[in-house]
C-alpha positions as CSV (number, residue, x, y, z in Angstrom):
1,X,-72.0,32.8,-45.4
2,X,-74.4,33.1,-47.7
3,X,-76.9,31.1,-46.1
4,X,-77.9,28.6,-43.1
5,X,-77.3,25.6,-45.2
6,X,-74.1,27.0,-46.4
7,X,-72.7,27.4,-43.0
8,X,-73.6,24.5,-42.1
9,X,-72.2,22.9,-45.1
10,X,-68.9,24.5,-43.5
11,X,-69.3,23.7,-40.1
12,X,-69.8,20.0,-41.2
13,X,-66.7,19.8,-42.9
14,X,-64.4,21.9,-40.2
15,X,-66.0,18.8,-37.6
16,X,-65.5,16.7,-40.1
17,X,-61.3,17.4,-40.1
18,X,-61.8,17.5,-36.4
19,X,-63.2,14.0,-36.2
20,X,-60.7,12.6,-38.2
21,X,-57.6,14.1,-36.3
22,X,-58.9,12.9,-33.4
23,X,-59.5,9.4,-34.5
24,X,-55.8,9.3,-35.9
25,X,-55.1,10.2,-32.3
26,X,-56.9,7.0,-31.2
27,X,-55.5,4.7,-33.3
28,X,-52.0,6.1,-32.3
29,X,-53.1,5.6,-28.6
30,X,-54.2,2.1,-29.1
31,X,-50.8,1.2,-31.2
32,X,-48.7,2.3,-28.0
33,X,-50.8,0.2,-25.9
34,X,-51.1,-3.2,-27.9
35,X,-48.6,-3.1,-30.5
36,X,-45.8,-1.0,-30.0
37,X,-42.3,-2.1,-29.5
38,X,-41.3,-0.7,-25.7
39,X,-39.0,2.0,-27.1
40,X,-41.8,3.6,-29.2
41,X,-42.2,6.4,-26.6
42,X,-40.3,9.1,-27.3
43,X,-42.1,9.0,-30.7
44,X,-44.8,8.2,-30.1
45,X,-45.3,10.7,-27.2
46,X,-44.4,13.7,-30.0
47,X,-46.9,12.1,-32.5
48,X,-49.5,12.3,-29.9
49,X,-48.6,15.5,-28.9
50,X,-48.9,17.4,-32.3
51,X,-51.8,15.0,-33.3
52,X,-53.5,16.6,-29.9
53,X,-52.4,20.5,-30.7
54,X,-53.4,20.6,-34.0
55,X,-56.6,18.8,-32.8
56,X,-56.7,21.8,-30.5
57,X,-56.1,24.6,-33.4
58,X,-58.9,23.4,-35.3
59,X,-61.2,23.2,-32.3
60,X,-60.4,27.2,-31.4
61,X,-60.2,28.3,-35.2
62,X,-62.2,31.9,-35.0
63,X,-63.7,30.6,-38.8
64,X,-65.3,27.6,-36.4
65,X,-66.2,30.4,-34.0
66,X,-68.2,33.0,-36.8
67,X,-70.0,29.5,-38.0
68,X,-71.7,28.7,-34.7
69,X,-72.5,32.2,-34.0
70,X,-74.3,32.7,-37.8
71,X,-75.9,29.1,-37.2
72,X,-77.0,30.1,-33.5
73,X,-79.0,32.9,-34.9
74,X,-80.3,30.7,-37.4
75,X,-83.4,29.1,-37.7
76,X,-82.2,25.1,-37.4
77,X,-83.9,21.4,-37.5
78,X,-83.5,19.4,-34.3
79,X,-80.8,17.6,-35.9
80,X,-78.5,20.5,-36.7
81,X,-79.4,22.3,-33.3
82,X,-78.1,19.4,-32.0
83,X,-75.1,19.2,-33.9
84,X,-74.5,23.2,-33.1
85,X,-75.3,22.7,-29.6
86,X,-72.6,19.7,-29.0
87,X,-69.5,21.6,-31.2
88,X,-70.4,24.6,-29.3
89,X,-70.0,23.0,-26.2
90,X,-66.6,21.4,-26.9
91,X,-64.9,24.8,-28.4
92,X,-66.3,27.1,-25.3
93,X,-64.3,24.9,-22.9
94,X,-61.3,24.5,-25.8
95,X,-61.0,28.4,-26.4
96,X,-60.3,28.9,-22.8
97,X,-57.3,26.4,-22.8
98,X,-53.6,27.7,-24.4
99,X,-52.1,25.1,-26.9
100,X,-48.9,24.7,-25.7
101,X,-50.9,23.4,-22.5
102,X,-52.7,20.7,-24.4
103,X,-49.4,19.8,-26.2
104,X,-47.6,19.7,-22.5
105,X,-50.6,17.2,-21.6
106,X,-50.7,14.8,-23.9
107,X,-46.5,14.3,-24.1
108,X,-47.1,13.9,-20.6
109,X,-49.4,11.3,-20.6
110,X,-48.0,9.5,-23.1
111,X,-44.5,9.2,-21.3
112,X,-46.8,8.8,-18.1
113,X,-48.2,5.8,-19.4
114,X,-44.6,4.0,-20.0
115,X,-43.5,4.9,-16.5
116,X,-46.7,3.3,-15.2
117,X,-46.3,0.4,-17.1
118,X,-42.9,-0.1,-15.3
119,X,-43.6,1.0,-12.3
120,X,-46.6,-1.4,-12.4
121,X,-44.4,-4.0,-13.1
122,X,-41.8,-3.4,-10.4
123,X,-44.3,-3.0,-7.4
124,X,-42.3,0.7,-7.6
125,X,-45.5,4.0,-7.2
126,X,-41.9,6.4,-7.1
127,X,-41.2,5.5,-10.7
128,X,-44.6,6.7,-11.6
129,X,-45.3,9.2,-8.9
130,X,-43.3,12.1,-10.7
131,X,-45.2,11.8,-13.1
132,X,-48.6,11.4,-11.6
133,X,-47.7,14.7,-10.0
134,X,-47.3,16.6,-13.1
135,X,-50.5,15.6,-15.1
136,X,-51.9,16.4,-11.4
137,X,-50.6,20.1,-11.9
138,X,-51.2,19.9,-15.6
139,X,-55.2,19.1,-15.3
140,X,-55.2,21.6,-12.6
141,X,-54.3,24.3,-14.8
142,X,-56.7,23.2,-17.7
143,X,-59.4,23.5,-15.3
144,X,-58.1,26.5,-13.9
145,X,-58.2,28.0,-18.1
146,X,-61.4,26.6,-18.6
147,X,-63.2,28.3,-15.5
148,X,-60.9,29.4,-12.3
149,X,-64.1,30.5,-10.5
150,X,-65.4,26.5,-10.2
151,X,-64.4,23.1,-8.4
152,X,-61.6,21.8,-10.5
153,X,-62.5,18.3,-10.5
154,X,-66.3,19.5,-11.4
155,X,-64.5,21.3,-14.5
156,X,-62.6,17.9,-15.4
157,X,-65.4,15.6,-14.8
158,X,-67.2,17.4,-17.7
159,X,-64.9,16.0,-19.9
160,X,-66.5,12.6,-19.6
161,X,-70.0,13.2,-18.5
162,X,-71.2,17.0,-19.4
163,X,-74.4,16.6,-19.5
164,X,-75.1,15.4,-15.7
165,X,-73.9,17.6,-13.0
166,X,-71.2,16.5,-10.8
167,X,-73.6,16.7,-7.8
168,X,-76.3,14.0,-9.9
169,X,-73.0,11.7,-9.6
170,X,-71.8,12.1,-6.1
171,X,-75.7,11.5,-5.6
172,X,-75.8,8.1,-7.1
173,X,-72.5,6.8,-5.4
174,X,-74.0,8.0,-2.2
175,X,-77.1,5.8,-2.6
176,X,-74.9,2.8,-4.0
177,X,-72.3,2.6,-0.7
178,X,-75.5,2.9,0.9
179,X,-77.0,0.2,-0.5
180,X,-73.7,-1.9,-1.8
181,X,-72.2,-1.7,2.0
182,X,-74.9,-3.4,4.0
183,X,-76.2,-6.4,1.7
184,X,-72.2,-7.1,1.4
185,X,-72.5,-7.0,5.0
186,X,-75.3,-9.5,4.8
187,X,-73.7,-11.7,2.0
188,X,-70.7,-12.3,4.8
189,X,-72.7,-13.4,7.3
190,X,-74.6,-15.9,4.9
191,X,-74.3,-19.5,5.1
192,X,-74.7,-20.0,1.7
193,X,-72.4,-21.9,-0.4
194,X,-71.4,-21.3,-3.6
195,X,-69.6,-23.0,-6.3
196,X,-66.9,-20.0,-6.4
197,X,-64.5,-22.4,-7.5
198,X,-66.9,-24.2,-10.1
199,X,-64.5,-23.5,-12.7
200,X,-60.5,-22.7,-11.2
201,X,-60.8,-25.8,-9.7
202,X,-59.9,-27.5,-13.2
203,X,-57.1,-24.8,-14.5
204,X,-54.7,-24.0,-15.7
205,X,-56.1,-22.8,-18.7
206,X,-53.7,-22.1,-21.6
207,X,-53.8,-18.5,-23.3
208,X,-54.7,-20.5,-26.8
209,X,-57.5,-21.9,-25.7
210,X,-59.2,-18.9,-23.9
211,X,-58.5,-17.1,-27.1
212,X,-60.3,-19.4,-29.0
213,X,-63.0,-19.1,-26.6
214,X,-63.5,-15.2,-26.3
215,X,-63.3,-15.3,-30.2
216,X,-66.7,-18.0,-29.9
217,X,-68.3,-15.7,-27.5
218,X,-67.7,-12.5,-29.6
219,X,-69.2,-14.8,-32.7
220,X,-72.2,-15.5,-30.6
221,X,-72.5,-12.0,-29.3
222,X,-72.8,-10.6,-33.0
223,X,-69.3,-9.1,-32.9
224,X,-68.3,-8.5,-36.8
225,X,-65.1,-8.8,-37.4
226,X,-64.9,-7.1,-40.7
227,X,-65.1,-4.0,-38.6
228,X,-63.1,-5.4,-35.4
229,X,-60.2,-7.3,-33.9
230,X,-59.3,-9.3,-30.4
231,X,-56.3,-8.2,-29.3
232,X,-54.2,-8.4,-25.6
233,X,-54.1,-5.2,-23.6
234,X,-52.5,-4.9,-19.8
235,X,-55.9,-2.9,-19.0
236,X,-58.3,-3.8,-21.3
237,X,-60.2,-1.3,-23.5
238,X,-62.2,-0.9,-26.8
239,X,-61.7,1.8,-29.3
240,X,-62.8,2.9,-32.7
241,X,-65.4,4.5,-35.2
242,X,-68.5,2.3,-36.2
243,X,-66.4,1.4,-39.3
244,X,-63.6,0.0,-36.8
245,X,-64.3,-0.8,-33.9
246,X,-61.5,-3.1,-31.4
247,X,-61.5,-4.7,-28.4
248,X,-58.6,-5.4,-26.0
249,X,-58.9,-8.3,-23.0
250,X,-56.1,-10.3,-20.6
251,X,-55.7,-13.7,-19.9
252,X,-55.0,-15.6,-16.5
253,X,-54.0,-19.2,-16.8
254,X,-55.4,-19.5,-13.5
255,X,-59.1,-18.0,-14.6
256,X,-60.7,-18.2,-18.0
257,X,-63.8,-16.0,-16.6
258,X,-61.8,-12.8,-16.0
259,X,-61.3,-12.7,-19.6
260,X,-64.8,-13.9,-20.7
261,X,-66.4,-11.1,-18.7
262,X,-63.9,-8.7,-19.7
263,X,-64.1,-9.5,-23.1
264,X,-68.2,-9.1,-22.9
265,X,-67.9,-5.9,-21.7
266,X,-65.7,-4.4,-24.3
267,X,-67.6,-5.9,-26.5
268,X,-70.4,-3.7,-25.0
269,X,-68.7,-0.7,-26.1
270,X,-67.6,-1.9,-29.2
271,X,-71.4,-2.7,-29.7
272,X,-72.5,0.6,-29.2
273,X,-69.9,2.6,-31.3
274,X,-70.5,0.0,-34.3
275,X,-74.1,1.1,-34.4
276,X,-73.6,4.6,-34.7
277,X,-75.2,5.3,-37.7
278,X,-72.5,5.6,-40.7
279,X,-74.0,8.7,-42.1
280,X,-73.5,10.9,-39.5
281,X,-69.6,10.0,-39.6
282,X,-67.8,13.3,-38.6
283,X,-70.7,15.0,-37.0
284,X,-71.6,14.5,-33.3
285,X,-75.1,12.7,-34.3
286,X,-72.2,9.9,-35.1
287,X,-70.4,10.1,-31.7
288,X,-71.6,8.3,-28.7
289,X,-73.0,10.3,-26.2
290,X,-70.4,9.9,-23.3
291,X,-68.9,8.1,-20.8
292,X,-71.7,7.2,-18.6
293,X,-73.6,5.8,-21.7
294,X,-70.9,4.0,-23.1
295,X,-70.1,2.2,-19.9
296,X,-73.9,2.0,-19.9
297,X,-73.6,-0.7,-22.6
298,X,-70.2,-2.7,-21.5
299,X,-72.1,-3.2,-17.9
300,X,-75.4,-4.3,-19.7
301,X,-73.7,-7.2,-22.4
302,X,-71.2,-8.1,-19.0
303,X,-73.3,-8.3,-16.0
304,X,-77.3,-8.2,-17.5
305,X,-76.4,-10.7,-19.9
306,X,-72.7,-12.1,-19.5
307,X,-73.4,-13.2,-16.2
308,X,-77.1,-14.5,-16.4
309,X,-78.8,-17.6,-15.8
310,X,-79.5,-17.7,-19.4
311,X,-76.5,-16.9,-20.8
312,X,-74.6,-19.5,-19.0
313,X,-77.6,-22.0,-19.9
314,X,-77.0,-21.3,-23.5
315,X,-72.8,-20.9,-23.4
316,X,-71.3,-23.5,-21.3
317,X,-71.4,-26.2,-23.5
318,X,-69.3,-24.0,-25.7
319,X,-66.6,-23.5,-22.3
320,X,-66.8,-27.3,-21.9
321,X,-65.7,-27.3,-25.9
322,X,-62.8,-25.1,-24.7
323,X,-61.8,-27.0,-21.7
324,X,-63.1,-30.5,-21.6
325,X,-62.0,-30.5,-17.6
326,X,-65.1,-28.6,-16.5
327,X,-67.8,-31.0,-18.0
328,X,-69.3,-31.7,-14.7
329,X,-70.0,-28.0,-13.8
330,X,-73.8,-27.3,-14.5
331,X,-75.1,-23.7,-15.5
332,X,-76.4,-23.3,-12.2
333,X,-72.5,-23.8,-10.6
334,X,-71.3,-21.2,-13.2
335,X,-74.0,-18.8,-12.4
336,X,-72.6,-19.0,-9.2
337,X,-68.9,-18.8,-10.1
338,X,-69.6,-15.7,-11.9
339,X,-71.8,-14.3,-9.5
340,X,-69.8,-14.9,-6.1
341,X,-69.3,-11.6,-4.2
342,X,-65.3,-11.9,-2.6
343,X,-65.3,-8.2,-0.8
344,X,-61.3,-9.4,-0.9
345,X,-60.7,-8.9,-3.9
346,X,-58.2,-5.8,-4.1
347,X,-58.4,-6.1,-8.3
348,X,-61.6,-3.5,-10.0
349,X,-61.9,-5.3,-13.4
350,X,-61.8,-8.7,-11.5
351,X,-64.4,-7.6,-9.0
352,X,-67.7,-8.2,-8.5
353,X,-71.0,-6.2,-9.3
354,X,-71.7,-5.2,-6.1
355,X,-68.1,-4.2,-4.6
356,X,-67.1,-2.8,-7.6
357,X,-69.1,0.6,-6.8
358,X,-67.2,0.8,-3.5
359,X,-63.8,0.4,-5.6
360,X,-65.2,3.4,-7.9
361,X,-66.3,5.5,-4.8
362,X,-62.1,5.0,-3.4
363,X,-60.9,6.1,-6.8
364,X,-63.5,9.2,-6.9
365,X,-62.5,10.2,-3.5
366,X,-58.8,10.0,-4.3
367,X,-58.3,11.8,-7.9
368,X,-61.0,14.2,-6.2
369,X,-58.7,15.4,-3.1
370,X,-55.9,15.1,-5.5
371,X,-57.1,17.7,-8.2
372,X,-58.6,20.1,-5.2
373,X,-55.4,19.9,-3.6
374,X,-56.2,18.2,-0.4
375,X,-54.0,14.7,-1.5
376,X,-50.3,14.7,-1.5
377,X,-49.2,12.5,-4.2
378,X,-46.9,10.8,-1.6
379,X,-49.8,10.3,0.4
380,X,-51.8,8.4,-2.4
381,X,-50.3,4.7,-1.6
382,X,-51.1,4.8,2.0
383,X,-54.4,6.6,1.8
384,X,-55.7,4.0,-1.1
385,X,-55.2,1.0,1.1
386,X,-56.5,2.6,4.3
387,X,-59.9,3.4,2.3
388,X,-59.8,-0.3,0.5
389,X,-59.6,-1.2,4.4
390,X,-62.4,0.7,5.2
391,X,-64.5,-0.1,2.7
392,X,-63.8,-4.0,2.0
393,X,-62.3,-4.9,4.5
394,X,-58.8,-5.9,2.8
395,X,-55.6,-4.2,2.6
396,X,-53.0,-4.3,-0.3
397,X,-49.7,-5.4,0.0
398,X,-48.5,-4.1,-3.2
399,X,-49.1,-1.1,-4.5
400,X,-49.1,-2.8,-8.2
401,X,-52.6,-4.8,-6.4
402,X,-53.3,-0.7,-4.5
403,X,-53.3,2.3,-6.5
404,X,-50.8,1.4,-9.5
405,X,-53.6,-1.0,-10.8
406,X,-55.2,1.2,-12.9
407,X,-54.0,2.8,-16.0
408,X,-56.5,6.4,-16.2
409,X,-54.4,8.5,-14.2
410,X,-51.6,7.6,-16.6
411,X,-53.8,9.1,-19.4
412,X,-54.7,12.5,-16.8
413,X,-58.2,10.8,-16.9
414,X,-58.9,12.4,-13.6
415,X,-63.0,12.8,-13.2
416,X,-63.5,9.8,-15.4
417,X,-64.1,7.0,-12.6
418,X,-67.7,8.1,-11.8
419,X,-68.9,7.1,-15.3
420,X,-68.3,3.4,-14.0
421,X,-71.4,3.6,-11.7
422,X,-73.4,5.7,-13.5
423,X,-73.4,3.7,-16.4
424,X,-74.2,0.6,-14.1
425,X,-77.2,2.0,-12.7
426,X,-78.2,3.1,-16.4
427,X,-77.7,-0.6,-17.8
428,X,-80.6,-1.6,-15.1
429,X,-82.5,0.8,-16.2
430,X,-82.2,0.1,-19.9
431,X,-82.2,-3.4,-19.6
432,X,-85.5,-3.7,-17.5
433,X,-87.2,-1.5,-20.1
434,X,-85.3,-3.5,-22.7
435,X,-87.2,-6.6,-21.1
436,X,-90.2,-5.2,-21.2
437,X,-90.4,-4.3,-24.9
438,X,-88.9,-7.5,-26.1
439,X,-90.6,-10.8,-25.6
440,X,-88.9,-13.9,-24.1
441,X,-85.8,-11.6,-23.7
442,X,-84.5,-14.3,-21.2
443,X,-85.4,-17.5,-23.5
444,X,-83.6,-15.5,-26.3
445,X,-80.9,-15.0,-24.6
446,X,-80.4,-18.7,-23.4
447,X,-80.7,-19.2,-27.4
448,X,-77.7,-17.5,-28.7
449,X,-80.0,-14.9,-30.2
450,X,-78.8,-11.7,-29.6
451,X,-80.3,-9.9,-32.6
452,X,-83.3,-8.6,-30.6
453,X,-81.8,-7.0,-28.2
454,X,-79.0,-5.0,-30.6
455,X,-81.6,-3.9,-32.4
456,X,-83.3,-2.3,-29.1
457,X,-80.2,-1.0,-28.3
458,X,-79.5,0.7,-31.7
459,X,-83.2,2.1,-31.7
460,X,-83.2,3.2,-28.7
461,X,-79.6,4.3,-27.9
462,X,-77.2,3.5,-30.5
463,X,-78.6,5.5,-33.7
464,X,-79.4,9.0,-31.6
465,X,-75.6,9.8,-31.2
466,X,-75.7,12.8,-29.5
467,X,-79.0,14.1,-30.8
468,X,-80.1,13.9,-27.0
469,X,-78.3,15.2,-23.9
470,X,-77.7,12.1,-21.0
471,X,-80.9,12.6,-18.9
472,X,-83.0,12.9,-21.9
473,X,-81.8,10.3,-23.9
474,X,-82.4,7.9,-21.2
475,X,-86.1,9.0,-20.3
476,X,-87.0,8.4,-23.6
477,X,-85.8,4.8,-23.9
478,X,-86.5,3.9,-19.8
479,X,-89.6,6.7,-19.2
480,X,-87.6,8.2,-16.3
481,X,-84.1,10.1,-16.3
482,X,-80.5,8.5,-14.8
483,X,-81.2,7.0,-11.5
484,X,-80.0,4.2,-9.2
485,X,-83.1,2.8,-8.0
486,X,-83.4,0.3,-11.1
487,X,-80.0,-1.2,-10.3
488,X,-80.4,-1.4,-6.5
489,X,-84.1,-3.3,-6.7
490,X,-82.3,-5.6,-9.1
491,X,-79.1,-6.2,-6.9
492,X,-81.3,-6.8,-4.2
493,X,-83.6,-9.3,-5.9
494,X,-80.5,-11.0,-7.3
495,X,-77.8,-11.6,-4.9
496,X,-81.0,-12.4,-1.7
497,X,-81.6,-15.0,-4.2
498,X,-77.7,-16.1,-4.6
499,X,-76.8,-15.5,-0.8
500,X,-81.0,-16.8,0.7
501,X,-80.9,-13.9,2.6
């Protein structure tokens, strides 16, 4: 190298052919899950596979190694430092990790993933339990390559939030169950009665008409589709670049809500990775900063806004457009509906704001004793529905409504379920600063204008990429780094309101 800038040059195009490769990846992933004809696997697993080593070659190339050691001794902006600092971080854990491993894990979660769809299907966990046994081995010995000397769920967990340790985590679902358990407590022994049924009591709902709804809330949300699309998904997810960026949601004939809020939240995502800036394509400054920020922003559009006073002041006449039936429920009855807390609910996407951190704390525990070795994978069914028991209070029959529910394991996403809660308790905190800075944030909302509060969000969030690390990044747009206080006073405030405790 002949200079800083000329190794840096490099490094930005080696990350750049690393971006691209793994965005290819994506696109594949998303194909198998929405559009793919059911005998695509085979395929599709191999494409994945290669997509994923090659991926993997790049990552480890010793040229990619010499260029972060030259720009480490280099004099650098905050900008580049940054950029070093995040690329440096991915290829230590990378270099540690044998190719043909990588390959072995992404075939196997791609068959994984068709098993689990059947087994889902069927009510069957053996159809799906061989395989969750192998990724189980399989993300064992990644973590095992990239440190042997460390919890292996700790090591795994990095993948999705490196920036927080794992003990910051098990400290914020602590205080959560703490504070989730007993107010559900109280909220059972209230007399209160809401309208839970404000809007089910007038289904069914056809699939036509919700779409056509969810495509008026995405309108109203800002969602543009030039750079998007509204698809069907049997878990629903968002995925892209902030030149495409897609969102996935289910319908239930029986329930238009599930797929409002569901679509709102992806929308959250999709929202976030559309305003990365567009110049820093390629380079980590135009890569969201994690998992516990992303879900930051799907929790914040779903439950700070999607399931407001204001926004159901503002959108209802547009459900009553949809479905002419419910023209006698008032915004204060679908505030309600959306609202309810049902601690029977055995579903995590269908549950509530409050029980769904006790749903995140069972599937912690579990992929936890399962990657440290203390969980059988025969032992999973019975051990998920004797915590749901525990904690809520219901038991599953199936194991399709128990542990098959959920489609991250069938990826070897093991260490990714404590993002849920942390980015809940950071949506609180960004959206009471949020609130703060922006005047009449409420009456806007109840407006249809949502312009405001992007904007904050890009400023604040959005534009900085990975220029900050997680703690950081939040203290400058809140004043104070990742905590669950914000989210528990506002739980608190809310649902004694809902419930007159």
């Amino acid at each position: 190298m002949s200079d800083a800038t000329d190794a840096y040059d490099d490094l930005l195009d080696h990350v750049g052919r690393l971006t691209n490769v793994s965005n290819a990846r994506e696109v594949l992933s998303w194909d198998q899950q929405v559009m793919m004809p059911e005998g695509g696997t085979p395929a599709r697993s191999r494409q994945l596979s290669t997509l994923s080593a090659v991926h993997h070659d790049l990552l480890t190339d010793d040229e990619l190694g010499r260029l972060l050691d030259d720009l480490s001794a280099s004099s650098l902006d905050d900008d580049r430092a940054a950029v070093v600092r995040e690329v440096r971080r991915e290829q230590a854990r990378a270099v540690c990790v044998p190719t043909d491993l990588v390959e072995r894990i992404s075939a196997a979660s791609s068959e994984a993933l068709t098993a689990w769809r059947e087994a889902k299907s069927a009510d069957d966990f053996e159809t799906f339990a061989p395989h969750l046994e192998e990724l189980v081995d399989l993300k064992r010995r990644y973590a095992e390559h990239v440190d042997p000397d460390r919890d292996p769920y700790e090591v795994l967990f990095e993948e999705y939030e490196p920036c927080l340790p794992l003990s910051h985590a098990e400290d914020v679902l602590t205080t959560l169950r703490d504070a989730v358990v007993p107010l559900v407590d109280d909220i059972r022994a209230s007399d209160a009665d809401l309208a839970t049924d404000a809007f089910t009591a007038h289904g069914p709902f056809d699939t036509e008409s919700q779409e056509a709804l969810m495509r008026t809330a995405l309108d109203r949300l800002g969602y543009p589709w030039e750079r998007g699309r509204l698809d069907i998904a049997p878990h629903p997810f968002s995925t892209g670049t902030q030149f495409d960026a897609r969102v996935t949601t289910r319908y239930d004939e029986a329930d238009p809500i599930g797929a409002l809020l569901s679509t709102v939240h992806e929308f959250g995502h999709a929202t976030y990775t559309l305003g990365l800036p567009d110049d820093a394509y390629g380079t980590p400054l135009g890569e969201a900063r994690d998992l516990s920020i992303h879900e930051s922003q799907s929790r914040l559009w779903e439950n700070h806004v999607g399931r407001s006073t204001a926004f159901w002041e503002g959108f209802l006449p547009a459900v009553v457009d949809a479905f002419p039936g419910v023209d006698d429920v008032s915004p204060r009855e679908a505030y309600e509906a959306v609202n309810a807390v049902d601690p029977t609910n055995l579903i995590r996407v269908e549950a509530d704001e409050l029980t769904y951190h006790l749903h995140i704390v069972l599937r912690f525990e579990i992929e936890r004793d399962l990657i440290r070795g203390d969980l059988d994978v025969a032992e999973v069914p019975a051990v998920w529905n004797d915590k749901m028991e525990s904690y809520l209070g219901v038991r599953p029959e199936t194991d399709a409504e128990g542990c098959l529910q959920d489609i991250h394991w069938s990826h070897g996403n093991f260490g990714y379920f404590p993002t849920y809660s942390l980015g809940s308790v950071v949506a609180a905190q960004l959206f009471d600063a949020a609130a703060d800075d922006i005047e009449g944030l409420d009456e806007q909302i109840r407006a249809g204008e949502f312009d405001p509060l992007h904007e904050w969000l890009t400023e604040n969030i959005h534009r900085h990429g990975k220029r900050y690390e997680t703690n950081e990044l939040v203290r400058r747009a809140t004043g104070e780094g990742v905590s669950a206080d914000a989210f528990v006073d506002y739980a608190t405030a809310k649902y004694g309101d809902l419930y007159e405790l």
